[in-house]
C-alpha positions, 0 to 999 in steps of 0.5 A: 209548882204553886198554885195561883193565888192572885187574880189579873187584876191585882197582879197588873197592880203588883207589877206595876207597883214593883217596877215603879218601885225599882225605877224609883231606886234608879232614880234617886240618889238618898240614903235610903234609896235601898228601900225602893229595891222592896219592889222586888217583892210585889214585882216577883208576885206579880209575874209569878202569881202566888203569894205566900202570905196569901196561901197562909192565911187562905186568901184567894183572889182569883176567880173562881169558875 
């Protein structure tokens, strides 16, 4: 469907930094704990291995062969 334009490393990264993120909400009860639900968006990334903003402005970081 997409091509992959995150490399293994940085999707660890991203999926770590979004789970994190998500257990965060989970765990805290303020009034802007919503925002931690913002880990969707580098947990999704992660998993699928594409990122949008990176295919606009032409930024690869997968190895390349």
């Amino acid at each position: 469907m997409f091509k992959q334009n995150i490399g293994n490393i940085e999707r660890i990264l991203r999926v770590l930094v979004g789970a994190a993120l998500i257990l965060g909400y989970f765990l805290s009860d303020g009034a802007y704990s919503w925002l931690y639900l913002l880990g969707i968006i580098p947990l999704a990334t992660g998993v699928i291995g594409y990122c949008p903003p990176y295919a606009w402005l032409g930024i690869n970081t997968c190895k390349r062969s």
